[in-house]
C-alpha positions as CSV (number, residue, x, y, z in Angstrom):
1,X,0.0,0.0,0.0
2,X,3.1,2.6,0.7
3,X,4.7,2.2,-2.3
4,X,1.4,2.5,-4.3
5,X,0.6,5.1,-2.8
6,X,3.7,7.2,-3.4
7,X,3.7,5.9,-6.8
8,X,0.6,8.3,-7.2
9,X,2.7,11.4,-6.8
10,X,0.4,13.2,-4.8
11,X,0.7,14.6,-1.5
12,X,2.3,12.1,0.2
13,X,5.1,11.3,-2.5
14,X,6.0,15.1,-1.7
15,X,6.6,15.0,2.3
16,X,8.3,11.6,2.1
17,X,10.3,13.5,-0.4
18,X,10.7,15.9,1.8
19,X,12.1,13.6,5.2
20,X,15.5,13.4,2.7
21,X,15.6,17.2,3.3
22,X,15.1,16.9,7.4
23,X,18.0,18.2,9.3
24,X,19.0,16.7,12.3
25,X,20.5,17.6,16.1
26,X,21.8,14.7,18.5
27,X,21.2,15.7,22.0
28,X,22.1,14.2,25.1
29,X,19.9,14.8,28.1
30,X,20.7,13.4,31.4
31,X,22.4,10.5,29.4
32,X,19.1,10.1,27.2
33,X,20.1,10.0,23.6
34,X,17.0,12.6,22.2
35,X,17.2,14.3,18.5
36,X,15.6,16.9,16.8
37,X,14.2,17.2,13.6
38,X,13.5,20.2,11.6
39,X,10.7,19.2,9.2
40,X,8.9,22.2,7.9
41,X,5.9,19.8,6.5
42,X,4.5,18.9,9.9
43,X,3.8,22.6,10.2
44,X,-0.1,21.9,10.5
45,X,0.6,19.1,13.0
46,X,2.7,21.4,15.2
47,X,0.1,24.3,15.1
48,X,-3.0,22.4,14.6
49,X,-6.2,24.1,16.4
50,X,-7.9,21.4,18.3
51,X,-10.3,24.2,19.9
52,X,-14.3,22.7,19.9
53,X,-15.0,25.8,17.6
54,X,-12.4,24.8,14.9
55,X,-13.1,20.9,15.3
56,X,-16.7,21.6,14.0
57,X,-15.7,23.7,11.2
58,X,-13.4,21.7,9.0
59,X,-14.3,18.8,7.2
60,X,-12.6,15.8,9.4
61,X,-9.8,14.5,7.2
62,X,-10.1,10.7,8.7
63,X,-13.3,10.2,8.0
64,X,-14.2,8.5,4.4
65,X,-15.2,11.5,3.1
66,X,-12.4,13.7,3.7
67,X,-10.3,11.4,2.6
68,X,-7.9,12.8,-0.6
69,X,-8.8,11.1,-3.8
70,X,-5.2,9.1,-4.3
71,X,-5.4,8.1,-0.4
72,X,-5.5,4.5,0.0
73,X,-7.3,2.6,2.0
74,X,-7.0,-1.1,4.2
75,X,-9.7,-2.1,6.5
76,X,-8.5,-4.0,9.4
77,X,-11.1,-6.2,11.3
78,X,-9.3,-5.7,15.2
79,X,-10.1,-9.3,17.3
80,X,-11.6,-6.8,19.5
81,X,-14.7,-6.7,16.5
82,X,-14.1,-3.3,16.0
83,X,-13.0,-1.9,12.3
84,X,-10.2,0.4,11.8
85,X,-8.6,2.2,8.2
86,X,-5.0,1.9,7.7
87,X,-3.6,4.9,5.3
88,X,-0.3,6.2,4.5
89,X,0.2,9.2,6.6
90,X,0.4,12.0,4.1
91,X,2.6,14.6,6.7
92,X,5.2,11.9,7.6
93,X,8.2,11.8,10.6
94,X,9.1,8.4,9.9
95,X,9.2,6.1,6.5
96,X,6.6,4.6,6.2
97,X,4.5,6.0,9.1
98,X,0.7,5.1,8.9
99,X,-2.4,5.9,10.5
100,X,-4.9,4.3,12.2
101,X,-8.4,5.3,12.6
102,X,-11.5,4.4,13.8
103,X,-14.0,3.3,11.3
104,X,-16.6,5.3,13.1
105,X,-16.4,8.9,13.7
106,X,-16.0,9.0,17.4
107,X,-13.7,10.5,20.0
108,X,-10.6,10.0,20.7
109,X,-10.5,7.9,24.0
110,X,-8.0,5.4,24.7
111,X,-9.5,3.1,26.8
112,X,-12.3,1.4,24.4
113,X,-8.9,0.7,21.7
114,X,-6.5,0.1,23.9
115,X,-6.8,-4.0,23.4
116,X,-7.5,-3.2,20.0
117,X,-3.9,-1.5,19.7
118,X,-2.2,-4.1,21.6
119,X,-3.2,-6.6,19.2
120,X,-2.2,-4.3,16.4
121,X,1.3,-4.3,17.7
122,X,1.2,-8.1,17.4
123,X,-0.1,-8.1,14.3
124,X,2.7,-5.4,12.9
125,X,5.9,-6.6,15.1
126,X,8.2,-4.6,12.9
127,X,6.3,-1.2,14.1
128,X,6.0,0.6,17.3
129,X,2.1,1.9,17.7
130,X,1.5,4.9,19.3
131,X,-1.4,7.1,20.8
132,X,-1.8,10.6,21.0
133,X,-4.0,11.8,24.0
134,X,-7.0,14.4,22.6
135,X,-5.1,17.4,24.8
136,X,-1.4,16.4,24.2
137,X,-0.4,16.1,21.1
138,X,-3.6,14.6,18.5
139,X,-4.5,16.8,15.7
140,X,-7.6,14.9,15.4
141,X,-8.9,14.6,18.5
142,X,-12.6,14.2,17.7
143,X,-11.7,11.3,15.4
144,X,-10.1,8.2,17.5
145,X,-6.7,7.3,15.9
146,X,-3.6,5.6,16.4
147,X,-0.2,5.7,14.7
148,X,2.3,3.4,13.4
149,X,6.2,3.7,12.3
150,X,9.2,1.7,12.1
151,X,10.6,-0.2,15.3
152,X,13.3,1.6,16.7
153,X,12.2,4.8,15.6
154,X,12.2,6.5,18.8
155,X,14.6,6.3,21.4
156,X,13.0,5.5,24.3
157,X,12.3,2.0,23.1
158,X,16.2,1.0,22.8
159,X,17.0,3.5,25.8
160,X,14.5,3.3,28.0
161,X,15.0,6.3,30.9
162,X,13.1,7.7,33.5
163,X,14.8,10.7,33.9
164,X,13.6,12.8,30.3
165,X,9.7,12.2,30.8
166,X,9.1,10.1,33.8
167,X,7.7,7.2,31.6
168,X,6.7,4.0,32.8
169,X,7.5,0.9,31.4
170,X,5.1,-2.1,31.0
171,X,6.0,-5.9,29.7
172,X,4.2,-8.9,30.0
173,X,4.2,-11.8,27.7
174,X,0.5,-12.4,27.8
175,X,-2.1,-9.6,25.9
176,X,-4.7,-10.3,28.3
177,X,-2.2,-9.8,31.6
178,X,-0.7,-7.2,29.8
179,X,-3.8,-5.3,29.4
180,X,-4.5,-5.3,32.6
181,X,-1.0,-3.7,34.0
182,X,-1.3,-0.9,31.5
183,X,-4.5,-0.4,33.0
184,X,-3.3,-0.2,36.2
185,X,-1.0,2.3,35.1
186,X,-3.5,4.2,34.0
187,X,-5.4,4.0,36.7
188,X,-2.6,5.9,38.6
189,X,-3.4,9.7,37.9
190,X,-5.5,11.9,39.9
191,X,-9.3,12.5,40.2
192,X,-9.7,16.4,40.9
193,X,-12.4,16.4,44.2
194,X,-15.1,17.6,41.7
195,X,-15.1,14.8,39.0
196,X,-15.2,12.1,41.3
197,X,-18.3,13.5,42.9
198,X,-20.0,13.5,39.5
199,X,-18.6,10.5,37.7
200,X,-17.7,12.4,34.6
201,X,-14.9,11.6,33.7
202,X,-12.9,8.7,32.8
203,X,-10.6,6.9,35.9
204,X,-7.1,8.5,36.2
205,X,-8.1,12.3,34.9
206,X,-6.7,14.8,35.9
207,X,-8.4,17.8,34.5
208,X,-11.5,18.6,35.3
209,X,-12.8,19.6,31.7
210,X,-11.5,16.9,30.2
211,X,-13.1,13.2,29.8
212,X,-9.8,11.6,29.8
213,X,-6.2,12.0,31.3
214,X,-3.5,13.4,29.5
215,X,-1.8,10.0,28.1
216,X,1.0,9.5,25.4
217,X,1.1,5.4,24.7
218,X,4.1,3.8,22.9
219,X,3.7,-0.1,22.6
220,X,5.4,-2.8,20.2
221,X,5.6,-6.4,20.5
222,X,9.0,-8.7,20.6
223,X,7.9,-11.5,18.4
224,X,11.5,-13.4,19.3
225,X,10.9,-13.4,23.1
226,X,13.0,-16.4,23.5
227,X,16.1,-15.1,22.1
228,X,19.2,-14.9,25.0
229,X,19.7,-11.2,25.8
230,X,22.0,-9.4,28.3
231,X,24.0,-12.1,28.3
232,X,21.5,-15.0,29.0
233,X,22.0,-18.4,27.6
234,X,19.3,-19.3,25.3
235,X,18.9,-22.1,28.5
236,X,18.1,-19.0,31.2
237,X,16.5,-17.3,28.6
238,X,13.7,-19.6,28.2
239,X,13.3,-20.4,32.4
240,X,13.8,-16.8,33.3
241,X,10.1,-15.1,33.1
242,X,11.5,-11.6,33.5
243,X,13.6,-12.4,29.8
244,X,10.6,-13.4,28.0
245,X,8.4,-10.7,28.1
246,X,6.8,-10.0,24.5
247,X,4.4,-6.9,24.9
248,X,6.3,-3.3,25.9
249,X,4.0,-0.6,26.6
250,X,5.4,3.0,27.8
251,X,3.1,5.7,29.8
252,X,3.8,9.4,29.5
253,X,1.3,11.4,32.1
254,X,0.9,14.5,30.7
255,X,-0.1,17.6,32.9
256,X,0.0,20.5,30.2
257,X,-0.5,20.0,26.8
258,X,1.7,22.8,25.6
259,X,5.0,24.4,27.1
260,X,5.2,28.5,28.1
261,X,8.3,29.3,24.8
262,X,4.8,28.3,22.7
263,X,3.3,31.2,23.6
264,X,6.1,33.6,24.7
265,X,6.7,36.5,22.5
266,X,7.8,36.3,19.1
267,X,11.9,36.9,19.5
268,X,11.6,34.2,22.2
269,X,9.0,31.5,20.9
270,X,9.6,28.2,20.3
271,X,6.8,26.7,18.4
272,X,7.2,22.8,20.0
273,X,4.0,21.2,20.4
274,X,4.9,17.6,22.5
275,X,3.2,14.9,21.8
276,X,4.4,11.1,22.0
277,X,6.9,11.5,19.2
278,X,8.4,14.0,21.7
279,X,8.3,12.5,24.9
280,X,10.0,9.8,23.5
281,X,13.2,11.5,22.3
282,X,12.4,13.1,19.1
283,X,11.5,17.0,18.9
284,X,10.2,17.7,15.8
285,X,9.6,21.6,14.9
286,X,8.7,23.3,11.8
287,X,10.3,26.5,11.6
288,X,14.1,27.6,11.9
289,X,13.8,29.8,14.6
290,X,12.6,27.3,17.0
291,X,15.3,24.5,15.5
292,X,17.7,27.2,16.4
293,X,16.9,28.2,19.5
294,X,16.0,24.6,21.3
295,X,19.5,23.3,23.0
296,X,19.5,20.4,24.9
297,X,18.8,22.1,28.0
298,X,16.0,23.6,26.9
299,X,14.4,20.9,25.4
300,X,15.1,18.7,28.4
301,X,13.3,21.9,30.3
302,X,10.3,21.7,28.1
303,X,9.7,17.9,28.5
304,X,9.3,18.3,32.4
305,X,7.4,20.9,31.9
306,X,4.6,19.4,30.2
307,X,5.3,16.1,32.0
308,X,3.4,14.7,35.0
309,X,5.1,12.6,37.8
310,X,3.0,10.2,39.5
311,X,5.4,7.6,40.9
């Protein structure tokens, strides 16, 4: 489907043109190996309006019927029974990086797809899924979506660190047990006083506006789980449960969806919008002025601004 796709030369073939023209920082925070990209076609992405008042006004573009004419289409059936469109992501980061939406126009909410995306991750071994909660980072947050790209894309998944975004890291070999501890993790935010009296929101928020917490999800699936590691015999690897773990799922709590240098004036703003891509280890901006002015200790600044520590 990718490469007929960009064999269309339309929209897409020009931004994966495009990554070839991305320039690149390596920055080490806290011994985290993070990078920045400066991509100038994920300028919508980085400034999207999410506001209700701008949601109802455009046309939503994961929906059949905003769909671009040269946009393909695969329908995956989830084991869950719900149905879910695979495209090409026309406004790329990674090659190939690929949506996934809902079939049906409805929210974006985690918990209803998160077995759904689990299963996905089995299904694709060689990409890393990812979820963008509706106040940190999705640009279509009235339309429930995941995203897909490469396996060791981002950083965090070969350098897994506490210290640049507080993440927490979940394995188990089972889905169904696996499910359950991401859940728990979840299940760790706060409940402000007010929303636990009314019952509006969703378990684990922590805004009292908002029907869900602010989550960024990373998971991917070790097909190989068997295979000796850190300097296990394939012997231990095989009796040692804690070597054999197949799903890897990584929390980000979120407690602002974007940092202050967003909104500073305009000889000091940064225009870095975090999402998961960004918490973890790739900073992705659209303009040179903000490539140029985010160092390492900035960015490392920005991240634990917009991060939430619960543990």
């Amino acid at each position: 489907m990718f490469s007929r796709e960009l064999a269309s030369h339309g929209r897409a073939f020009v931004n994966y043109q495009a990554l070839s023209q991305v320039e690149v920082k390596d920055m080490i925070i806290d011994d985290f190996p993070a990078k920045l990209f400066f991509n100038p076609a994920r300028v919508r992405s980085v400034m999207a309006d999410v506001s209700p008042e701008a949601l109802q006004k455009r046309a939503c573009f994961l929906c059949p019927d905003g769909v671009e004419e040269n946009q393909l289409t695969h329908n995956w059936e989830s084991p869950t029974g719900h149905t879910y469109y695979i495209r090409v992501n026309p406004f790329p980061i990674f090659s190939p990086h690929f949506t996934v939406s809902s079939s049906v126009h409805e929210r974006q909410e985690l918990l209803p797809h998160l077995e759904a995306m689990l299963h996905l991750a089995k299904e694709l071994p060689e990409m890393t899924i990812f979820y963008n909660g509706p106040m940190c980072g999705a640009s279509a947050p009235d339309h429930m979506h995941f995203q897909a790209v490469p396996r060791h894309s981002l950083p965090i998944e070969d350098h897994f660190s506490t210290n640049y975004a507080n993440a927490i890291l979940v394995q188990e070999t089972d889905l169904q047990s696996h499910l359950e501890a991401v859940k728990r993790v979840l299940a760790m935010g706060t409940i402000p006083e007010e929303a636990s009296q009314t019952g509006s929101l969703t378990i684990g928020a922590s805004h009292a506006e908002e029907y869900e917490p602010r989550w960024n999800i990373v998971s991917w699936y070790e097909p190989d789980s068997n295979s000796p590691q850190d300097g296990l015999t394939a012997a231990d690897s095989q009796t040692s449960n804690s070597r054999r773990r197949s799903f890897n799922t990584i929390v980000f709590f979120r407690k602002e969806s974007r940092p202050m240098c967003f909104f500073a004036p305009e000889e000091e703003r940064i225009l870095f919008s975090p999402a998961t891509v960004e918490m973890a280890g790739i900073g992705i901006v659209a303009n040179r002025e903000s490539f140029d002015r985010l160092t390492p200790s900035k960015l490392r600044d920005i991240i634990r601004e917009v991060a939430d520590e619960i543990i």
